[in-house]
N, C-alpha and C positions, 0 to 999 in steps of 0.2 A: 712056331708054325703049327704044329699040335694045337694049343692053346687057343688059337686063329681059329680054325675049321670047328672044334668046340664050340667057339659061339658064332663064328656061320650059321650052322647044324641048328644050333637053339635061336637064334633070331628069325631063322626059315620057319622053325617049327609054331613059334609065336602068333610067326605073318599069317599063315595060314591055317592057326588054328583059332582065328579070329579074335586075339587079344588085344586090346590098344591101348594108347593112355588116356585116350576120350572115353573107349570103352569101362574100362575101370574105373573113371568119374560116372559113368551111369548107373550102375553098378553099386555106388555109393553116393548115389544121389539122395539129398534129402528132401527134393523135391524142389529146390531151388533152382535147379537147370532144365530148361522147359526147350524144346526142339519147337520152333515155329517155320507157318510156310516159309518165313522171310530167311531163318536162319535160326542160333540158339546164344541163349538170355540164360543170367544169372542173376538169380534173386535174392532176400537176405530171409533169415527166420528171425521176426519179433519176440520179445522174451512172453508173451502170452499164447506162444507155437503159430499164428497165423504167418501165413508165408506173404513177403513185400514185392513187389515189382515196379520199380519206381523208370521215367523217363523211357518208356519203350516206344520207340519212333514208328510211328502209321501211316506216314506218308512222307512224302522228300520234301526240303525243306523249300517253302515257297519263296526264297531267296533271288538277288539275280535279277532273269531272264523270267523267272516266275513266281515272279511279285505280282500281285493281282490274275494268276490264273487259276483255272479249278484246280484241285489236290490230284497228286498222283500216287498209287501204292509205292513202297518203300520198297526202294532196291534189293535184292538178296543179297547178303552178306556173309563172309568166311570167320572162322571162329566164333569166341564168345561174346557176345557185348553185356557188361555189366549194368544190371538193371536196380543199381540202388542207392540211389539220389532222382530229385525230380528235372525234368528236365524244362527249360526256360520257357518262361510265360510270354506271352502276346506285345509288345511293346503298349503301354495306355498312357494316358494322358492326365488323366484323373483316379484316384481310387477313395473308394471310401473308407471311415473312421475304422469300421469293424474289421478290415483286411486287414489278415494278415500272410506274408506269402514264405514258406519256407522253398522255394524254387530260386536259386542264386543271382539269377539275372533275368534281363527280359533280350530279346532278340525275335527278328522277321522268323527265324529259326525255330519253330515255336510246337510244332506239330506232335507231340507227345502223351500219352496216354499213360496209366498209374493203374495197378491191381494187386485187391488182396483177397486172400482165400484162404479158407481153413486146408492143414497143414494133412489132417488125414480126409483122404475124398471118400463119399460113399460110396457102396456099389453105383447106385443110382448118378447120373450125371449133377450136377448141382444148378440151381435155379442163379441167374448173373441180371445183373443189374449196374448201367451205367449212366452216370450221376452228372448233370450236364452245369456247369457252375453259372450263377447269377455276376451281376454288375452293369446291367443296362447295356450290354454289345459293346461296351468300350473299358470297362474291366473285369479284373477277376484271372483267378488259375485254380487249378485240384491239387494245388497243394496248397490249400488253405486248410488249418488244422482243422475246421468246422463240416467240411467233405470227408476225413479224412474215416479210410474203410475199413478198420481194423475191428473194430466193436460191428459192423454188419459180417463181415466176413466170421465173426466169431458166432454171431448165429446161424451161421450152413449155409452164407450167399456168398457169392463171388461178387466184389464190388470193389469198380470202374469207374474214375475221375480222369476228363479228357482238358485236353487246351484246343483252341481254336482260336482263328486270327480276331483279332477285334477293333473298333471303329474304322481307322478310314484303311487300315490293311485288310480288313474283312469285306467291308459295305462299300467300298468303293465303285459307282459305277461311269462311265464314261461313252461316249459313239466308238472310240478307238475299237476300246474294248470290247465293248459288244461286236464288231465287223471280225475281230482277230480272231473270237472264242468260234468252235463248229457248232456251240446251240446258237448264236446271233443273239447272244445276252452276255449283259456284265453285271456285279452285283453278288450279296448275299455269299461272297465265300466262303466266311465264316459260319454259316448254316451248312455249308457242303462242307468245310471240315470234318463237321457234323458227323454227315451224312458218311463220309470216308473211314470215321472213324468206326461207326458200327460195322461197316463193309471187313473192317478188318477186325472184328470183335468176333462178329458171322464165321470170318475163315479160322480165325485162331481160337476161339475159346475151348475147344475139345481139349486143347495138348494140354489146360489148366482142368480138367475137369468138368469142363461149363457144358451147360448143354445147350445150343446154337438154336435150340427150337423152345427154348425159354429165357428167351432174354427180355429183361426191362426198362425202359428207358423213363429217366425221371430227373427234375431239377426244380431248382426253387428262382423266382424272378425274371429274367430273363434267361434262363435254364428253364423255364416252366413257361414260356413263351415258347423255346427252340423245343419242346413238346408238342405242343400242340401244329408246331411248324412241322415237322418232321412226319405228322400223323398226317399232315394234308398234302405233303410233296410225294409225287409219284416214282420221287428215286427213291424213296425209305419204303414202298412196297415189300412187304415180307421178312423186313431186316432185324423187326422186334415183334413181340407178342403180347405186351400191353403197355401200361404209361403211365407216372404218379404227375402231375402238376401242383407245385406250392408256391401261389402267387402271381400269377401272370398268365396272358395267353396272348393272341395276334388278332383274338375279335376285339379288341378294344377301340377307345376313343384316338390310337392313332395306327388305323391299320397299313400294311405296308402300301408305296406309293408306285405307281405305273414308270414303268421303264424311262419314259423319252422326260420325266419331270427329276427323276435320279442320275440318268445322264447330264441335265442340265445343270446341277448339283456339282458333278466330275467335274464339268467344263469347267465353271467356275472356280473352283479349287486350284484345279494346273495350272489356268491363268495366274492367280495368287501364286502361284510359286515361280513364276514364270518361265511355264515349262510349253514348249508349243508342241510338243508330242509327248503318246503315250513312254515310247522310249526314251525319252529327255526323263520324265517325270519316274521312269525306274531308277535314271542313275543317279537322284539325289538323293542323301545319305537317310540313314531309321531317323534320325533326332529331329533334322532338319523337315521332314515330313510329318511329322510327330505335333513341334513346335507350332506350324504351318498350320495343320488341321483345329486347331483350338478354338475356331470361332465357325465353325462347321457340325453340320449334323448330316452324317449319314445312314438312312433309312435302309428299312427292307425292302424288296424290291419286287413287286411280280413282275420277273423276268422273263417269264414264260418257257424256264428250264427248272426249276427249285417249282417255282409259285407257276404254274398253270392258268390260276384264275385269283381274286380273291379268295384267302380263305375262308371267309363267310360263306360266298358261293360253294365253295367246297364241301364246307359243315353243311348250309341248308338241304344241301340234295343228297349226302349223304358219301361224297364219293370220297370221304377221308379212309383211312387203314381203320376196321371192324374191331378192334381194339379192348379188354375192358380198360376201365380209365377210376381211376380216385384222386380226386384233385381237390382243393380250399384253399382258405386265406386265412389271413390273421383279422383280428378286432379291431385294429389301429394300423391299418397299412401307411397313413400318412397322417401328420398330426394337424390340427386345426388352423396350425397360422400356413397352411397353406391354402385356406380360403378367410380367414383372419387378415392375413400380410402381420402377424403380430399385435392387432391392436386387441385389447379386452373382449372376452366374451360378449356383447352385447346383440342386441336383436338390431337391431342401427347397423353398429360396425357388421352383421352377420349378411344382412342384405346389401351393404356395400360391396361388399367381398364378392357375394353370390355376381353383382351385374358385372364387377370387375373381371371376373373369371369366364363367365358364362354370355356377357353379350345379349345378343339378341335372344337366347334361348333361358335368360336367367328368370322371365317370371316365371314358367314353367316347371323352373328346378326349384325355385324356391316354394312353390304350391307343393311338390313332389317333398323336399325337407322342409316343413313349412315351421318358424320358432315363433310360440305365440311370448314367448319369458326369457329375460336372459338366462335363468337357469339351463333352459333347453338347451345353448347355443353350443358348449363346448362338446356334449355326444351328438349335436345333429352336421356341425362342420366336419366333425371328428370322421364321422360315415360319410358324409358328401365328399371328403378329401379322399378317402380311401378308396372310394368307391371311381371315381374321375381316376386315379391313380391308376389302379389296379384291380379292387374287387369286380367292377363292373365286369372286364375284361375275362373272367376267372370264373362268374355265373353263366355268360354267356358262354361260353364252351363248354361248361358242364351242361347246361340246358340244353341245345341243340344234337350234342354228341349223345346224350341218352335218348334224343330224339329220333337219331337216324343210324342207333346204329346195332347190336346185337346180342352185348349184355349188359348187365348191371353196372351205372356208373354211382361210385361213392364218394358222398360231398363231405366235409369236414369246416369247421371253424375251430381256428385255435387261438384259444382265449386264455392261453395261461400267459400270465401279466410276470414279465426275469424280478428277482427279487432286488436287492439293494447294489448297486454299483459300488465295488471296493474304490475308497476313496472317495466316494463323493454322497453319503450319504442316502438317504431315501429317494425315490423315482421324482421325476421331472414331473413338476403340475400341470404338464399341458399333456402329458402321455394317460392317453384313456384304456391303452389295453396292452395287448401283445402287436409290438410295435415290427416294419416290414420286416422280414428276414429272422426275426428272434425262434421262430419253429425250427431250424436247419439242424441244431445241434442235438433239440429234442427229440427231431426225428431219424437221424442217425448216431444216435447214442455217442455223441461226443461233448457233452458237458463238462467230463472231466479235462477238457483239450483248453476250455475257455476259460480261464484265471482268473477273470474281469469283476466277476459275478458270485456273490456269496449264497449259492447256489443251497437250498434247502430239501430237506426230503421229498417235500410233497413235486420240486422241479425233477427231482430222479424219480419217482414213480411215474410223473406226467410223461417222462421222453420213454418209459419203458413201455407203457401202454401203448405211446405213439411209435414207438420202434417196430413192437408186435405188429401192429396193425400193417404197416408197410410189408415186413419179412412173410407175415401171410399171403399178402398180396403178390409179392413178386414168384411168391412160390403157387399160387395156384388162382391166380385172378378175384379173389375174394378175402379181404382182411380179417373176416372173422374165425374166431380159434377158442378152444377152452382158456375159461377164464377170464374174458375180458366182454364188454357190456355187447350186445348186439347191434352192430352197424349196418342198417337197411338200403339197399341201394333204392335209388330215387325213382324208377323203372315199379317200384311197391303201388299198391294202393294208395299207401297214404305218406306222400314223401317227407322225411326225414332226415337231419344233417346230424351227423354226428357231431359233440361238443367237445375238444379233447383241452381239457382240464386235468387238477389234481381229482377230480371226480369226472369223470369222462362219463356221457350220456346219447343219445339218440334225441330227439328233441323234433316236433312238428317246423315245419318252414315256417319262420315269418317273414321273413322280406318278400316273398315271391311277388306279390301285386307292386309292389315299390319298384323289381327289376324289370320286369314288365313293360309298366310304364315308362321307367327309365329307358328301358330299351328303343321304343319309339320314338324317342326323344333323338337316340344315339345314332340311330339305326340310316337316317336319311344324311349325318353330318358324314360317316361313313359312307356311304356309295357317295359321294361329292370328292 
């Protein structure tokens, strides 16, 4: 009985002398257990001391009843949720050669966010940066080793790989839909993932360190598309402070499409599945819906909640987010026999190709790439491919945005050509340069993640220049730093692209009359 009252006495004195055994986990915290508004996360420490945060849920899962609606924050939760593994990708339909996903599964379930950070914080809050993944809006996840943030985070950033819904669970638009939502749009979820996921980046990045008034948003492809989207939507108002784009933007040759021609899109679709309501068409199962959408394309959408107006309109008057911006492309965004169809180099097959593609607008482009030799043919399809593709796309947002908006935007080409593919000998003869997507590793210092590749000194100099350049920018809106060559923003006298090579350079514009014109060309197919 004695014995009893003893530790009464000492369990009273505990309670209220504020000890606990959450408390004593804080206490001996290594920085792995992070208190968020939602609740508290445990992370793992990587053996190079950066701290992991893998699967941490940002919104509820659009599952159910909320399949095809906006995102909603994530519930508050009791206890700890363990934050170390990725959590499930987008369900897609298609993926490319170079994916690879260490995320276990895919599932509607998908809404997940991934962070690393150096292990000791400075006084100073840290500059963050979140990295928006490519695969054309219908694949792709951040746990692809080629995102992954461990080498940025090891140079003093906080760096943020998200998921979002993709193809027809993202972009689906429908009449239902649009009557059921309170903006009177349907469409583009997947962009407001997006946009949810900064929302929650905004409120949490403090408890990691980050500082919520430097944050940067960047991605490569169709990541670098949802850039330049996010900069023009009047919900991402104030939710970042600048933007890197590699490879892509929404002023291109297929800009998003007017609501009532995307709902006709939906219609169509439900019908194919033979769904006569919106709530029919939720309770058939991921695969069946999956399988179903395969011979569908669904677009972006100005829906007049996300997209306002076109984003061209946006850019030309200037009403995008004041932003600074560093964006490029590669040399070889797409290779020749995609104005080719495969047949030999020749000036014949090259103007076949040109009317084939181009239509009624081909004599024009072919006066614009004009091949007097078949010599010319394989670097002139080479840039006409690329450029229809994506560079086009990638000028024009740089060009307008240093037009209308308030500081320095830096342009880049990256022309370092990967070296020999293990296995398979020397490079492919129709690849004329640095082919779509191959910058991603070099500019997030993960070359050593890619095994593919008998990767040479001069490819780890190139990605550490290009790392620098980025980790400057995201810390103070300008990539320049000791030691690396001078990069002019285009806003100079005399405009300038940076070259990022094994010998990285600044270099006068040469295309700019060729974009130009091109542009006029572009310019009326869009507003149609």
């Amino acid at each position: 009985m004695i014995e009893m009252k003893k530790y009464t006495i000492l369990l009273f004195f505990l309670v209220f002398s504020g000890v606990s055994f959450a408390q004593k986990e804080t206490v001996k915290n290594d920085g792995t257990l992070v208190t968020l508004k939602e609740g508290k996360i445990r992370g793992s420490v990587l053996s190079s001391g950066v701290l992991s945060f893998k699967g941490i849920p940002y919104a509820e899962p659009p599952v159910g009843e909320r399949r095809w609606r906006s995102p909603i924050p994530k519930k508050k939760w009791n206890g700890i949720k363990n934050a170390i593994a990725f959590g499930s990708r987008s369900p897609q339909r298609n993926t490319y050669d170079d994916m690879v996903f260490r995320s276990a599964e895919e599932s509607e379930d998908c809404l997940y966010l991934n962070i690393w950070k150096p292990q000791v914080v400075d006084v100073n809050p840290l500059p963050v940066v979140v990295y928006i993944h490519g695969g054309g809006f219908s694949s792709g996840d951040g746990s692809e080793p080629r995102y992954d943030g461990e080498s940025m985070a090891g140079k003093g950033v906080i760096f943020i790989t998200i998921n979002y819904r993709l193809s027809v669970f993202g972009f689906l638009a429908h009449s239902d839909l649009s009557r059921e939502s309170k903006s009177g749009s349907s469409g583009n979820y997947g962009l407001q993932d997006q946009n949810e996921a900064l929302r929650w980046v905004k409120r949490n990045i403090s408890a990691f360190g980050g500082n919520p008034d430097q944050i940067t948003i960047a991605g490569e492809s169709a990541g670098s598309m949802s850039v330049s989207a996010q900069m023009c939507s009047p919900l991402s108002k104030g939710l970042f402070n600048g933007a890197i784009g590699q490879s892509g933007s929404v002023l291109g040759f297929e800009p998003p499409v007017n609501l009532a021609n995307a709902e006709k899109i939906g219609a169509e679709f439900a019908k194919a599945c033979g769904a006569n309501s919106i709530d029919e068409l939720r309770k058939i199962p991921t695969e069946t819906i999956l399988k179903r959408s395969k011979d569908y394309w669904f677009p972006l959408t100005v829906d007049g909640y996300f997209f306002v107006e076109q984003p061209l309109m946006t850019y030309t008057y200037g009403r995008q987010m004041d932003v600074p911006l560093l964006a490029g492309w590669n040399t070889a965004e797409r290779s020749m026999n995609a104005i080719l169809f495969n047949q030999k180099p020749t000036v014949e097959n090259y103007k076949g190709g040109v009317d084939r593609v181009f239509t009624s607008k081909s004599k024009e482009i072919f006066a614009l790439y004009p091949a007097n030799a078949d010599e010319q043919v394989a670097q002139l399809a080479t840039d006409l491919a690329s450029d229809r593709f994506i560079s086009y796309s990638t000028w024009k947002w740089i060009d307008v945005h240093s037009k209308t908006n308030g500081h320095p935007v830096y342009r880049y080409l990256f022309s370092r050509k990967r070296p020999a593919f293990i296995g398979r000998g020397s490079h492919n003869s129709d690849i004329m340069g640095a082919v779509h997507a191959s910058d991603i590793e070099y500019a997030l210092g993960t070359l050593n993640l890619n095994k593919s590749y008998q990767w040479e000194n001069e490819d780890v100099e190139t990605s550490k220049i290009f790392q620098s350049y980025l980790v400057n920018f995201i810390r103070s809106g300008n990539p320049n730093g000791e030691g690396l060559p001078k990069w002019f923003g285009l806003q100079s006298s005399i405009p300038k692209v940076m070259i990022i090579d094994g010998q990285s350079k600044s270099e006068p514009e040469k295309n700019g009359k060729r974009y130009m014109q091109l542009d006029r060309i572009v310019n009326p197919l869009i507003e149609r």
